[in-house]
VMD Tcl script that builds the backbone (N, CA, C; Angstrom):
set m [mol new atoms 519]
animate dup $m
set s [atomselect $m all]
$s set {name element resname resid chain x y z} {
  {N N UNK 1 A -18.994 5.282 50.561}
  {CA C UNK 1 A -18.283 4.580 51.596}
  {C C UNK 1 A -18.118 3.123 51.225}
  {N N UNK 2 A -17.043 2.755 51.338}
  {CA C UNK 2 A -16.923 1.162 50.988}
  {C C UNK 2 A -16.772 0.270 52.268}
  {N N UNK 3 A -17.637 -0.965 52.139}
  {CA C UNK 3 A -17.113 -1.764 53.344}
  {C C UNK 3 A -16.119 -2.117 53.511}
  {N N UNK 4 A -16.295 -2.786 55.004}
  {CA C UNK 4 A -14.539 -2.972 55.407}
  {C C UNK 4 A -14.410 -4.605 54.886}
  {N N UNK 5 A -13.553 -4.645 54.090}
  {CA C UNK 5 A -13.330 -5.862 53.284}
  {C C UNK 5 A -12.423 -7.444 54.504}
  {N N UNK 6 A -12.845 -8.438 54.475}
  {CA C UNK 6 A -12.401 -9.478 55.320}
  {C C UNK 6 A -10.673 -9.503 55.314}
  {N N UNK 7 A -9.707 -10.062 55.874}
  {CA C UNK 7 A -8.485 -10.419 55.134}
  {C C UNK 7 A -8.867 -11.692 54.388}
  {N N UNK 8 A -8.120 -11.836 53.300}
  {CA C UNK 8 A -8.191 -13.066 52.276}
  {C C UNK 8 A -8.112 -14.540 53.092}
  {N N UNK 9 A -8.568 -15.334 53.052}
  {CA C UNK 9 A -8.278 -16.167 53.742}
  {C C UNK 9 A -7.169 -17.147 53.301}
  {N N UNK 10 A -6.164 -17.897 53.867}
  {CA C UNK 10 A -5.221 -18.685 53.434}
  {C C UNK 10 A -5.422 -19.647 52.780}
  {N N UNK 11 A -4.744 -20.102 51.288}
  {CA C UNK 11 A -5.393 -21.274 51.042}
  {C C UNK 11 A -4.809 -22.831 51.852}
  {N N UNK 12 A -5.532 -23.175 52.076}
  {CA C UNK 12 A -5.865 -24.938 52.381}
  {C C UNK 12 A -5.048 -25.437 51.807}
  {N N UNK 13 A -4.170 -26.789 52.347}
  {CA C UNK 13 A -3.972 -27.906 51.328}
  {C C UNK 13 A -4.909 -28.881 51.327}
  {N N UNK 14 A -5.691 -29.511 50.711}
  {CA C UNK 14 A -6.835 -30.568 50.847}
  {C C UNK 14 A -5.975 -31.615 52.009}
  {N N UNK 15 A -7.029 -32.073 52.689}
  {CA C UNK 15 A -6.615 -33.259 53.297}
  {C C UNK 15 A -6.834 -34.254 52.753}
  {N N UNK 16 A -6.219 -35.332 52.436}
  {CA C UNK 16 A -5.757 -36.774 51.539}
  {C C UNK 16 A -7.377 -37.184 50.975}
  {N N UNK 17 A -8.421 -37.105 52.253}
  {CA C UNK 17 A -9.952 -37.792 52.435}
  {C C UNK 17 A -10.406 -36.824 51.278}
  {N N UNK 18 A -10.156 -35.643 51.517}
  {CA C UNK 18 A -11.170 -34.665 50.974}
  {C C UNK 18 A -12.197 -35.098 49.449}
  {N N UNK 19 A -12.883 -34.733 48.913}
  {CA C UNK 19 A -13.210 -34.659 47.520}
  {C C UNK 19 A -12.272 -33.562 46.654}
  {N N UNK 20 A -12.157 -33.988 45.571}
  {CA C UNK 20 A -11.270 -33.171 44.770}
  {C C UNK 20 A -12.447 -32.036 44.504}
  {N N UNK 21 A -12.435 -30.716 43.771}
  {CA C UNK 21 A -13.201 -29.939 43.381}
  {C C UNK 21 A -12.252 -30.129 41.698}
  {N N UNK 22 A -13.269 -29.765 41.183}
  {CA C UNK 22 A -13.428 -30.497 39.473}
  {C C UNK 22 A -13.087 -29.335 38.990}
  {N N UNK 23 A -11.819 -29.426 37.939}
  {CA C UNK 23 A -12.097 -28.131 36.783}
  {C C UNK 23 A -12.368 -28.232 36.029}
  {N N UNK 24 A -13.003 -28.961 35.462}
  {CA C UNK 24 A -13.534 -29.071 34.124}
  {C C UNK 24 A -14.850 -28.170 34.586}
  {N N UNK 25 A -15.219 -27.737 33.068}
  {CA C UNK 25 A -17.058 -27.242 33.682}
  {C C UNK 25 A -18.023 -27.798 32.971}
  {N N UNK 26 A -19.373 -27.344 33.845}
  {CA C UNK 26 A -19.943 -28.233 34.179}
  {C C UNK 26 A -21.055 -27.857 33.313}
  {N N UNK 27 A -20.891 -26.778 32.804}
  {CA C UNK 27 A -22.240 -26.258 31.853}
  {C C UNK 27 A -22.837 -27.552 31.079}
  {N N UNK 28 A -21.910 -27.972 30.214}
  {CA C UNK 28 A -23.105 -29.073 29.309}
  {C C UNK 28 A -24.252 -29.703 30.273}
  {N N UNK 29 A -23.844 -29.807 31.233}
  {CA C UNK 29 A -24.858 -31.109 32.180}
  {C C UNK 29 A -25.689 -29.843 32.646}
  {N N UNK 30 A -25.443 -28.832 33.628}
  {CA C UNK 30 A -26.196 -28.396 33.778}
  {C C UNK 30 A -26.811 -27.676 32.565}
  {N N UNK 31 A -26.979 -27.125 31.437}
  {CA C UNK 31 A -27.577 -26.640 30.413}
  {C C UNK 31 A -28.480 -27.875 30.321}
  {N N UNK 32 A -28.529 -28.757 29.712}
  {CA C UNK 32 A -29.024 -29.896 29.563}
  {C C UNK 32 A -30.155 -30.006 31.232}
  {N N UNK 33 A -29.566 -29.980 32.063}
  {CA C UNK 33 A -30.523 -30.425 33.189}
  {C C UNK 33 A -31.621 -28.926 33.017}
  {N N UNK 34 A -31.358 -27.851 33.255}
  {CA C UNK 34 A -32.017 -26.386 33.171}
  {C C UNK 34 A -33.104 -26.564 32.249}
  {N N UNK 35 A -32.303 -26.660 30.972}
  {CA C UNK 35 A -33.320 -26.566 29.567}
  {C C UNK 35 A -34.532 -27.968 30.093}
  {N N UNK 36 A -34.460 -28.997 29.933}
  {CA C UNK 36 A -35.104 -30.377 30.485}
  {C C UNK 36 A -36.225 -29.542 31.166}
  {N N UNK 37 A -35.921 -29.371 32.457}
  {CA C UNK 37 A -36.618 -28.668 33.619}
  {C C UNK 37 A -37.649 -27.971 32.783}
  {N N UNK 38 A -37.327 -26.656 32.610}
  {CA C UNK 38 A -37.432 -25.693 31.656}
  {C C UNK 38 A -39.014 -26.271 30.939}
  {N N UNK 39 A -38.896 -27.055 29.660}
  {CA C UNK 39 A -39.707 -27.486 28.983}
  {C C UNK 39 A -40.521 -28.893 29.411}
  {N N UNK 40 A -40.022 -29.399 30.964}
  {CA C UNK 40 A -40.677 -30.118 31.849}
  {C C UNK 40 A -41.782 -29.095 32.007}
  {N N UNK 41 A -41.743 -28.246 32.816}
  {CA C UNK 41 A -42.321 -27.317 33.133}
  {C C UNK 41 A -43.768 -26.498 32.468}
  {N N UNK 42 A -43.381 -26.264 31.241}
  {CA C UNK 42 A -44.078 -25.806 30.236}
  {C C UNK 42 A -44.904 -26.728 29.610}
  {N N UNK 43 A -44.224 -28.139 29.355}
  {CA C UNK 43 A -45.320 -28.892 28.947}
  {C C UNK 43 A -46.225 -29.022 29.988}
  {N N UNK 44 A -46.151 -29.694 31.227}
  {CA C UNK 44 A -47.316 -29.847 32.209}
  {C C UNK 44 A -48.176 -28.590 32.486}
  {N N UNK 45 A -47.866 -27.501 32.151}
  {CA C UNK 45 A -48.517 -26.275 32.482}
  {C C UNK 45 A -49.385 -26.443 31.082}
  {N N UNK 46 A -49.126 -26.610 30.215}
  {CA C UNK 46 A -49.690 -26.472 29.012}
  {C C UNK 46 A -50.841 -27.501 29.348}
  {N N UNK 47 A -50.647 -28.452 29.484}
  {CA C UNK 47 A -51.208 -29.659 29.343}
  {C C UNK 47 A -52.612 -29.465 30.397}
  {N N UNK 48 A -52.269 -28.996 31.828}
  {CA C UNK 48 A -52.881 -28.530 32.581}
  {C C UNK 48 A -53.782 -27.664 32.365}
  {N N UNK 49 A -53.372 -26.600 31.417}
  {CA C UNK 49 A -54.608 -25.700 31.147}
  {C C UNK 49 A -55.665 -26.072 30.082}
  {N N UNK 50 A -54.864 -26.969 29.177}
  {CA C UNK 50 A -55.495 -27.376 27.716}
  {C C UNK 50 A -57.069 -28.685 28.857}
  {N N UNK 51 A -56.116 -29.240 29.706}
  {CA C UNK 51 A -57.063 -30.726 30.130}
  {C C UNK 51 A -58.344 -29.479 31.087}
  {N N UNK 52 A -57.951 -28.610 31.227}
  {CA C UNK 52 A -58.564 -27.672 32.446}
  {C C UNK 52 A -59.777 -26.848 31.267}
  {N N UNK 53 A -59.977 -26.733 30.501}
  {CA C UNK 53 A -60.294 -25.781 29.421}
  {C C UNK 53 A -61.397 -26.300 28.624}
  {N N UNK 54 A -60.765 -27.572 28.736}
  {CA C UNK 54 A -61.222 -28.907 27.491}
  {C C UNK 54 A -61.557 -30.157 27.804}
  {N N UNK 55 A -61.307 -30.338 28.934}
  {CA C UNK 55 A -61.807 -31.787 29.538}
  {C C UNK 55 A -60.696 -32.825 28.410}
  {N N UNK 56 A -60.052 -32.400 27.716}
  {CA C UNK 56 A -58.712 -33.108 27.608}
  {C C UNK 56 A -57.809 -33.063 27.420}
  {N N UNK 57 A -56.614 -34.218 27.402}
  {CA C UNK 57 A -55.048 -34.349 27.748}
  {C C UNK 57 A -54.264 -34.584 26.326}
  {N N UNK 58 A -53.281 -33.797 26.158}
  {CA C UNK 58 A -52.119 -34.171 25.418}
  {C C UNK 58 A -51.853 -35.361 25.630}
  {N N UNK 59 A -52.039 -36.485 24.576}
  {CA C UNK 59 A -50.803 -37.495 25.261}
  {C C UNK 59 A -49.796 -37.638 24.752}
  {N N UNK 60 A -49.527 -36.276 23.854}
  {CA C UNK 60 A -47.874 -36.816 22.996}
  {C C UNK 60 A -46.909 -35.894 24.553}
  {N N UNK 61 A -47.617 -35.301 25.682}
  {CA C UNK 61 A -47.065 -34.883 26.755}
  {C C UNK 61 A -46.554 -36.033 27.388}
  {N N UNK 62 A -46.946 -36.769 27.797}
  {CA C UNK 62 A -46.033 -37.911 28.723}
  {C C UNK 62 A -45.276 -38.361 27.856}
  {N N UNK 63 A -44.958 -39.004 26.626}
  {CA C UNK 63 A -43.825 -39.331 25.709}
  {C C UNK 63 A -42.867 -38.487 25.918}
  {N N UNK 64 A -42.905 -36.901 25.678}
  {CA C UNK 64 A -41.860 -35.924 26.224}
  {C C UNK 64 A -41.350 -36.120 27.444}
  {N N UNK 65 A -42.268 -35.583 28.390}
  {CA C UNK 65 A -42.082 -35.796 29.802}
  {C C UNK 65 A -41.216 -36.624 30.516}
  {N N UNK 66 A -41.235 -38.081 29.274}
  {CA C UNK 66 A -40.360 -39.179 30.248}
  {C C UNK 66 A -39.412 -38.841 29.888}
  {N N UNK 67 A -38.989 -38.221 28.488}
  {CA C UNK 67 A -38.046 -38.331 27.516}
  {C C UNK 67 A -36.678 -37.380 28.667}
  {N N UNK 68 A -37.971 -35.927 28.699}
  {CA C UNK 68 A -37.261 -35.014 29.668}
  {C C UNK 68 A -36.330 -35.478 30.887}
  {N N UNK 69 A -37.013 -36.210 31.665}
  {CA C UNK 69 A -36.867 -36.226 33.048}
  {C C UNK 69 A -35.541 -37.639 33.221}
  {N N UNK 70 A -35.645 -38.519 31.910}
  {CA C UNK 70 A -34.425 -39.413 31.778}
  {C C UNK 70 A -33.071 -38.400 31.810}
  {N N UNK 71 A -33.520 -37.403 31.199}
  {CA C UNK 71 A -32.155 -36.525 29.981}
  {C C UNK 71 A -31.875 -35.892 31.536}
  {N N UNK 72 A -32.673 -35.601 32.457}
  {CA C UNK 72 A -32.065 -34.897 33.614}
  {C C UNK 72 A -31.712 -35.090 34.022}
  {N N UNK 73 A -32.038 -36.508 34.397}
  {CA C UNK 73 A -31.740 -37.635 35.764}
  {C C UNK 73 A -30.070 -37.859 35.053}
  {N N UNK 74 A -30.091 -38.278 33.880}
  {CA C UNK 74 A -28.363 -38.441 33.545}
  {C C UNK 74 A -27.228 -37.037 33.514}
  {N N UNK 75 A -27.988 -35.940 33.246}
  {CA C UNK 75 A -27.103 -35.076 32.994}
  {C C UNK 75 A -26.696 -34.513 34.998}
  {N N UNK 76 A -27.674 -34.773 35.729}
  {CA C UNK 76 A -27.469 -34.712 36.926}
  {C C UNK 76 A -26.208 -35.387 37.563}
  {N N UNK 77 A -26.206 -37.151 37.129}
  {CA C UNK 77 A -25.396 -38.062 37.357}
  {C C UNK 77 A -24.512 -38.002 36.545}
  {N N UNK 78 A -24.390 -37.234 35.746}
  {CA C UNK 78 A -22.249 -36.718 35.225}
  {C C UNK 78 A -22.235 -35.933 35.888}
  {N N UNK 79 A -23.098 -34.754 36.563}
  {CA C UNK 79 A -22.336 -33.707 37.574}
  {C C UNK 79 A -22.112 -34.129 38.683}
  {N N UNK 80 A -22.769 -35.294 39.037}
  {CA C UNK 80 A -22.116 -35.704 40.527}
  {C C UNK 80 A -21.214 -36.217 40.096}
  {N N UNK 81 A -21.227 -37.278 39.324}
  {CA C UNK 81 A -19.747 -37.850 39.171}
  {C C UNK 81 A -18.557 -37.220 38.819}
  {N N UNK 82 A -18.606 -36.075 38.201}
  {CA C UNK 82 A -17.457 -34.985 38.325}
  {C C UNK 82 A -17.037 -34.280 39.878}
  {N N UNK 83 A -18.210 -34.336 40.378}
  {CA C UNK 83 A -18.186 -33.396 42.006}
  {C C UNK 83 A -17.571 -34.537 42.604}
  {N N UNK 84 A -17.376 -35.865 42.390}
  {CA C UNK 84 A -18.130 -36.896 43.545}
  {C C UNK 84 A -18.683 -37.102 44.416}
  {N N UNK 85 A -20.055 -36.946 44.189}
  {CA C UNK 85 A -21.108 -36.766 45.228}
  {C C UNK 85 A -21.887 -37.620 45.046}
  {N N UNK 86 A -21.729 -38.896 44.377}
  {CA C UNK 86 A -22.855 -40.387 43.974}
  {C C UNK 86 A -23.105 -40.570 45.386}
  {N N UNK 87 A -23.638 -41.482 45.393}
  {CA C UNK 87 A -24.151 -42.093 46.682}
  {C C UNK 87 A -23.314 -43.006 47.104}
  {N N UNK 88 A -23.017 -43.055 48.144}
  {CA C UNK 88 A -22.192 -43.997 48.918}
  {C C UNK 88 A -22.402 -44.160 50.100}
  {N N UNK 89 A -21.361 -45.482 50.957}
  {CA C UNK 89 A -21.575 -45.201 52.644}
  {C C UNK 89 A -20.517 -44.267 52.810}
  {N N UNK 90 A -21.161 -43.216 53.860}
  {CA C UNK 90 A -19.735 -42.553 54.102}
  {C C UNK 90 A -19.036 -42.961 55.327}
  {N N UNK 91 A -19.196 -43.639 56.011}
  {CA C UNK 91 A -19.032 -44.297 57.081}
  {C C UNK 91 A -17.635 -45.445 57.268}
  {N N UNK 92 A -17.809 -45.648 56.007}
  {CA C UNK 92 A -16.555 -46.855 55.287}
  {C C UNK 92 A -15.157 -46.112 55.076}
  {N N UNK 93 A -15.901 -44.755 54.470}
  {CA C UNK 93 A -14.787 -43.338 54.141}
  {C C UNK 93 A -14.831 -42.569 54.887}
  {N N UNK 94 A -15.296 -42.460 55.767}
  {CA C UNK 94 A -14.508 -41.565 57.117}
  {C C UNK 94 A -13.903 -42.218 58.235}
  {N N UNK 95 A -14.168 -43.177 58.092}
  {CA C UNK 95 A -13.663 -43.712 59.471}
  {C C UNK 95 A -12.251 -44.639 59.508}
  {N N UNK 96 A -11.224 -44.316 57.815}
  {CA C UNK 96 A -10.257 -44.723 58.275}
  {C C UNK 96 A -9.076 -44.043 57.972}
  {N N UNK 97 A -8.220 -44.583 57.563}
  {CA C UNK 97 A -6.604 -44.007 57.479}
  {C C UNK 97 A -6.856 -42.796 55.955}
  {N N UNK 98 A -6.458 -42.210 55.930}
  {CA C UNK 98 A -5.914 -41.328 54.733}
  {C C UNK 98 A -6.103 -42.141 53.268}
  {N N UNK 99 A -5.137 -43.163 53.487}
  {CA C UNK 99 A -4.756 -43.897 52.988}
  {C C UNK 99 A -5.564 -44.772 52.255}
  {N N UNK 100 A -6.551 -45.357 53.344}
  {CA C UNK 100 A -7.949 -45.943 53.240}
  {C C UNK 100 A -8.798 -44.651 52.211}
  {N N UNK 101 A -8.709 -44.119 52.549}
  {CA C UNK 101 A -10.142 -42.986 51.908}
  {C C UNK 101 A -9.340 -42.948 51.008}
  {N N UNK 102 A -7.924 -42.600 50.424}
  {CA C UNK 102 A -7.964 -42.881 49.106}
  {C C UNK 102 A -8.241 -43.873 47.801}
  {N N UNK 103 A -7.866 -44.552 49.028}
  {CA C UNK 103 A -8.023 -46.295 48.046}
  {C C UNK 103 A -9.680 -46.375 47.550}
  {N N UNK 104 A -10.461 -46.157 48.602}
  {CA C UNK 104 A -11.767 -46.391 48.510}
  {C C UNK 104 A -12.573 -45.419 47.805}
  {N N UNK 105 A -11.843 -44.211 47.441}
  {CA C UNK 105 A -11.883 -42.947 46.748}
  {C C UNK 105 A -12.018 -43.264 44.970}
  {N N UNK 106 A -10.544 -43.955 44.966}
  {CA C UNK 106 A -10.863 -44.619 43.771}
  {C C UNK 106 A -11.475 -45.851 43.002}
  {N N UNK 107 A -11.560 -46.649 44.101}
  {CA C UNK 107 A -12.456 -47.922 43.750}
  {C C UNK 107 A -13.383 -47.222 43.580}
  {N N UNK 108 A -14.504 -46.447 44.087}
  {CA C UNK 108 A -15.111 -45.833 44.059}
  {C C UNK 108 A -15.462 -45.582 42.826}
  {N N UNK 109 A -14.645 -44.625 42.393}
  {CA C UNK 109 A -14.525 -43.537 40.732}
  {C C UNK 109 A -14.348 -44.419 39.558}
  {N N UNK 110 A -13.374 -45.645 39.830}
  {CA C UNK 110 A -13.067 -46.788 38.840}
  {C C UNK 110 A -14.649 -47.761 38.435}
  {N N UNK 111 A -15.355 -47.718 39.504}
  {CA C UNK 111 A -16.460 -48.797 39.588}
  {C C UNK 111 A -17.194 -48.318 38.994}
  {N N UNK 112 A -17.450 -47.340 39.504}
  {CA C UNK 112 A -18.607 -45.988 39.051}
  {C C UNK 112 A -17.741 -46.253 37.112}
  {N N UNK 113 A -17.129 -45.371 36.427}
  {CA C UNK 113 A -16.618 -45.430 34.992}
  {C C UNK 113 A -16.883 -46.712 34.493}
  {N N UNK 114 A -16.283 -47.551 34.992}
  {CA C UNK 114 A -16.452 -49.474 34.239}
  {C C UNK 114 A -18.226 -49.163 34.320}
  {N N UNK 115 A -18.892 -49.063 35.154}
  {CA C UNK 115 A -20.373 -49.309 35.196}
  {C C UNK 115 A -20.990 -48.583 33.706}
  {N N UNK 116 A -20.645 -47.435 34.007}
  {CA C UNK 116 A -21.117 -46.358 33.041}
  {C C UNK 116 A -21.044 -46.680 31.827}
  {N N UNK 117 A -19.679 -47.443 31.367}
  {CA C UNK 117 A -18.825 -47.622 29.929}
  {C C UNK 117 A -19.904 -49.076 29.455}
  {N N UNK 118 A -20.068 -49.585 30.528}
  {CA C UNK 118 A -20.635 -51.305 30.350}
  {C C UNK 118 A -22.175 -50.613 30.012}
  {N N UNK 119 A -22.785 -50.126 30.687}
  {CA C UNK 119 A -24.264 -49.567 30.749}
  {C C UNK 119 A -24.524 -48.578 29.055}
  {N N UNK 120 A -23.169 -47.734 28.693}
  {CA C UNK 120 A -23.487 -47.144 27.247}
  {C C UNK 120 A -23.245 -47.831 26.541}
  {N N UNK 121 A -22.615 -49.182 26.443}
  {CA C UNK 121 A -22.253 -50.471 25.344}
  {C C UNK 121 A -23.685 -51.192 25.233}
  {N N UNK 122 A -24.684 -51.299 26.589}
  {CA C UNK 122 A -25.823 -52.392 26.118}
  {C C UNK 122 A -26.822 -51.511 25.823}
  {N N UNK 123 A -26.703 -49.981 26.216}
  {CA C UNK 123 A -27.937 -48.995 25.753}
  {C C UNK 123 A -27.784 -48.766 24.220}
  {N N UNK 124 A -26.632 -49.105 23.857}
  {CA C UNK 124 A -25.706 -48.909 22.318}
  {C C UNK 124 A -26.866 -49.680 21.147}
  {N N UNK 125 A -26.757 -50.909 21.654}
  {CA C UNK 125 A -27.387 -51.923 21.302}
  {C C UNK 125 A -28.896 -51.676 21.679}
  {N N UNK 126 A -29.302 -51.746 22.246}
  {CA C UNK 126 A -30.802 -51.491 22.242}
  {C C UNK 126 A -31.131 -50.407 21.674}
  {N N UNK 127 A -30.123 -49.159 21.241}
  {CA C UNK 127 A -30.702 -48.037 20.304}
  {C C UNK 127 A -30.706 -48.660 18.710}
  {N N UNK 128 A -29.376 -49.804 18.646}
  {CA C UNK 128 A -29.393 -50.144 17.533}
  {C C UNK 128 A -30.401 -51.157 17.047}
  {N N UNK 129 A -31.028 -51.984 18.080}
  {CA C UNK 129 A -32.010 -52.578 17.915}
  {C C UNK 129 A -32.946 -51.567 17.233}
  {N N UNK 130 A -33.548 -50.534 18.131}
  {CA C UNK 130 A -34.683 -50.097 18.010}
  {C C UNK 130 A -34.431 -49.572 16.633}
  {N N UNK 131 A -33.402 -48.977 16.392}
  {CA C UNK 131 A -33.502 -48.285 14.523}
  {C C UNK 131 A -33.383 -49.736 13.604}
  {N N UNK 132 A -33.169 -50.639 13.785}
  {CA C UNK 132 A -33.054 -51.642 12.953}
  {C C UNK 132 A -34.350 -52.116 12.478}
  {N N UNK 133 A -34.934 -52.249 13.724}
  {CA C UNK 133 A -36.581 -52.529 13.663}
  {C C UNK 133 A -37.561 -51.862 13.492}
  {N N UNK 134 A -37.035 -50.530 13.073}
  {CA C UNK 134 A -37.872 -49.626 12.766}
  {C C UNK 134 A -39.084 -49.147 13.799}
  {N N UNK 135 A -38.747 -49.481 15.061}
  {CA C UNK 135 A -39.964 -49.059 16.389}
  {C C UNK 135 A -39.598 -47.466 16.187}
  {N N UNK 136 A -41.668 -47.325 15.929}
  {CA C UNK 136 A -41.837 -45.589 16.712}
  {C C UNK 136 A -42.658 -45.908 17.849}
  {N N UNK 137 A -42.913 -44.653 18.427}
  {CA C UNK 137 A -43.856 -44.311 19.072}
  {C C UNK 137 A -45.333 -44.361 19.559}
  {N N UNK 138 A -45.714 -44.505 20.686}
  {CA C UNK 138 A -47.275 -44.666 20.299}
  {C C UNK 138 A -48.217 -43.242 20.197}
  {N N UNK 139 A -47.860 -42.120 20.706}
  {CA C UNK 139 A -48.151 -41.320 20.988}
  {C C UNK 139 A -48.037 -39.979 18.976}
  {N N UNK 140 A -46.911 -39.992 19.210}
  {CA C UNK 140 A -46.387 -39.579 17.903}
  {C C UNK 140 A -46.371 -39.938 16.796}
  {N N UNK 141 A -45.482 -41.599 16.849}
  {CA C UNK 141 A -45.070 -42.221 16.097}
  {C C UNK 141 A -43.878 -41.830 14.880}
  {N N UNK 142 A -43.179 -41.277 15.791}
  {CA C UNK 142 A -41.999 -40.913 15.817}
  {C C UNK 142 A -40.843 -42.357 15.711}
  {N N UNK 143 A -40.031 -42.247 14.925}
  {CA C UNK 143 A -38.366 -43.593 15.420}
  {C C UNK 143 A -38.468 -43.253 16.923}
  {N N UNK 144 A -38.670 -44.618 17.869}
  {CA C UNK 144 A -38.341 -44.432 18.726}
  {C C UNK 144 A -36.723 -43.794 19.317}
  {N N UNK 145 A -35.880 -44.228 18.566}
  {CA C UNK 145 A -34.115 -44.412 18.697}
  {C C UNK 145 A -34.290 -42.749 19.092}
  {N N UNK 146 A -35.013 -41.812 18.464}
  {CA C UNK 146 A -35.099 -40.468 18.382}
  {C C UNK 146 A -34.889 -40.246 20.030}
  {N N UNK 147 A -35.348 -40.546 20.247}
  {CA C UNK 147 A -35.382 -40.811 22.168}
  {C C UNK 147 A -34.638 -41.158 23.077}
  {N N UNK 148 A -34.281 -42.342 22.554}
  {CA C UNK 148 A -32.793 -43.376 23.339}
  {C C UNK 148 A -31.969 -43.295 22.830}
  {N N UNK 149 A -31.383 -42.406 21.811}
  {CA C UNK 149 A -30.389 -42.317 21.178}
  {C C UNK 149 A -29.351 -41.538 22.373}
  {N N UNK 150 A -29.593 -40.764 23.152}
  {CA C UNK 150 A -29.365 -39.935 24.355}
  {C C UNK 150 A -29.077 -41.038 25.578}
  {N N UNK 151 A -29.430 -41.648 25.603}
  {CA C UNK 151 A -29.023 -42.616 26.974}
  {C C UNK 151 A -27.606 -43.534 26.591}
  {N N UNK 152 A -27.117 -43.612 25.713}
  {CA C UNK 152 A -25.694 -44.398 25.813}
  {C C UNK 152 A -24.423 -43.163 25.588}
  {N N UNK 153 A -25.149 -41.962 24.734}
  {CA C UNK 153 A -24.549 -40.816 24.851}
  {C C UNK 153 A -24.234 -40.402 26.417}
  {N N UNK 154 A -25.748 -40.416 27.120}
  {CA C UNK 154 A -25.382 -39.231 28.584}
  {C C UNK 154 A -24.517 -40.231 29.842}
  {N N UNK 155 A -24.911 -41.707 29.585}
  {CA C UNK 155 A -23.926 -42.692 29.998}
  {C C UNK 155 A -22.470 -42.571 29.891}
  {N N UNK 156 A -22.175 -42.815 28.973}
  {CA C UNK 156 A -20.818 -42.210 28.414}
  {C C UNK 156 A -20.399 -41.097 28.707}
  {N N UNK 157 A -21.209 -40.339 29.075}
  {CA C UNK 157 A -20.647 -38.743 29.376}
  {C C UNK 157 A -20.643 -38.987 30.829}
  {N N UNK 158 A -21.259 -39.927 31.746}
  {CA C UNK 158 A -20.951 -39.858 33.327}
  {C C UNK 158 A -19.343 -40.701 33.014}
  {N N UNK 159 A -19.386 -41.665 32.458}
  {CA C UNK 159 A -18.276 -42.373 32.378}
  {C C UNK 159 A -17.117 -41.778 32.264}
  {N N UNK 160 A -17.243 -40.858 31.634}
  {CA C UNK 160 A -15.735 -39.718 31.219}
  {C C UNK 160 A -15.702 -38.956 32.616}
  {N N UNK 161 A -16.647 -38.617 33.120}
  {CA C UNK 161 A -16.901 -38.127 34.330}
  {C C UNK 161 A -16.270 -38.807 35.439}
  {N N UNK 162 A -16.260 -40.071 35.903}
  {CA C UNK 162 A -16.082 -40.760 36.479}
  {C C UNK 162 A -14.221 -41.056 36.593}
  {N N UNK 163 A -14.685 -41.233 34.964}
  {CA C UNK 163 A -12.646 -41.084 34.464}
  {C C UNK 163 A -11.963 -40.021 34.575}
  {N N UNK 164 A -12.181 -38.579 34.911}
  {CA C UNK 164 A -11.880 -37.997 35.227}
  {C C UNK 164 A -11.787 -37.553 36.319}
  {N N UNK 165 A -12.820 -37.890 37.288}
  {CA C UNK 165 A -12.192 -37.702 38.828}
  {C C UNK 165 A -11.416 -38.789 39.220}
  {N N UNK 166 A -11.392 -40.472 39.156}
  {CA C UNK 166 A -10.378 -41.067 39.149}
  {C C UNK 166 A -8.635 -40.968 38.951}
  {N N UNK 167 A -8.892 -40.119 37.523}
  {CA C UNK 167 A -7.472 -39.819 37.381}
  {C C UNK 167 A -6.917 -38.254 38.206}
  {N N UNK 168 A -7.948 -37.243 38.550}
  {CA C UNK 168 A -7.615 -36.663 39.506}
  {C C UNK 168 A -7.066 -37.246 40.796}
  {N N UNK 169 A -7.676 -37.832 41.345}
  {CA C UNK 169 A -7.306 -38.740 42.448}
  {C C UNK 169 A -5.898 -39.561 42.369}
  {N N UNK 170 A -5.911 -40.161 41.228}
  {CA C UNK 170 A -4.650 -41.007 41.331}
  {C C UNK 170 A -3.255 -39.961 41.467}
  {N N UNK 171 A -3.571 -38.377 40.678}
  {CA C UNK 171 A -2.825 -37.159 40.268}
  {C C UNK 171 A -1.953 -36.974 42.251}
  {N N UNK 172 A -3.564 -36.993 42.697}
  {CA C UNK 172 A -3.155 -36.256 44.202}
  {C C UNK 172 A -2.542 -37.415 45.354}
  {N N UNK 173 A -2.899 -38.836 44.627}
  {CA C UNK 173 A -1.853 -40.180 45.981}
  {C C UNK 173 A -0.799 -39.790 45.672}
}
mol reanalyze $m
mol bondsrecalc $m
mol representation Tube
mol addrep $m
């Protein structure tokens, strides 16, 4: 017996305010956020049983750990910025003309990209510092850059993010 299936529902035209829904996908960020998690996870469990067992701690675990939880926190913040779901007042954007929520839609998306682009230009430089100077690790002693080499990368990747719902937006005024 098959259920009784809904009628299809009609599609929508967005209203002017709305958020765009993104086609691009979204796997890299989330793969990246999952996997992170993932081996977040495993190290503290590890670490937990080894300090539980042994009366002591990994400490090349917190070197990871931070490493992890940076790589998430950014790959998180290109998926909002593709969704547009950053943080904002929404109060500023609901409460006026169409017109208004677009404008403020894209200041919005524009501010957000310039930030991002400016933020992977000085992380650029401080990775290039750190390989210049040859800084490792204290834990490892590892090239530090091994580490931060990822933060002007996942910057840059909200930034494209950012540039891409912008120019959606400008697509739909």
């Amino acid at each position: 017996m098959s259920e009784p299936q809904s009628p299809p529902s009609s599609p929508q035209a967005p209203s002017p305010g709305a958020r765009p829904r993104p086609r691009v996908s979204l796997r890299v960020e989330e793969t990246i956020a999952v996997a992170s998690m993932a081996v977040l996870v495993l190290l503290t469990l590890i670490n937990v049983v080894v300090r539980y067992l042994t009366d002591e701690s990994f400490a090349v675990t917190e070197e990871i750990s931070i490493f992890l939880m940076v790589a998430m926190t950014l790959a998180g913040a290109s998926a909002a910025a593709a969704r547009d779901r950053h943080m904002r007042i929404e109060y500023f954007l609901e409460t006026g003309t169409d017109a208004r929520r677009r404008r403020l839609a894209l200041l919005s998306a524009w501010a957000t990209f310039l930030f991002f682009v400016l933020l992977s230009a000085l992380l650029g430089r401080y990775v290039w510092d750190e390989f210049r100077y040859g800084e490792t690790t204290m834990a490892l002693g590892v090239p530090r850059w091994w580490y931060s080499i990822w933060l002007p990368v996942l910057s840059l990747a909200i930034a494209l993010r950012a540039l891409g719902l912008a120019l959606r937006l400008r697509r739909r005024a």
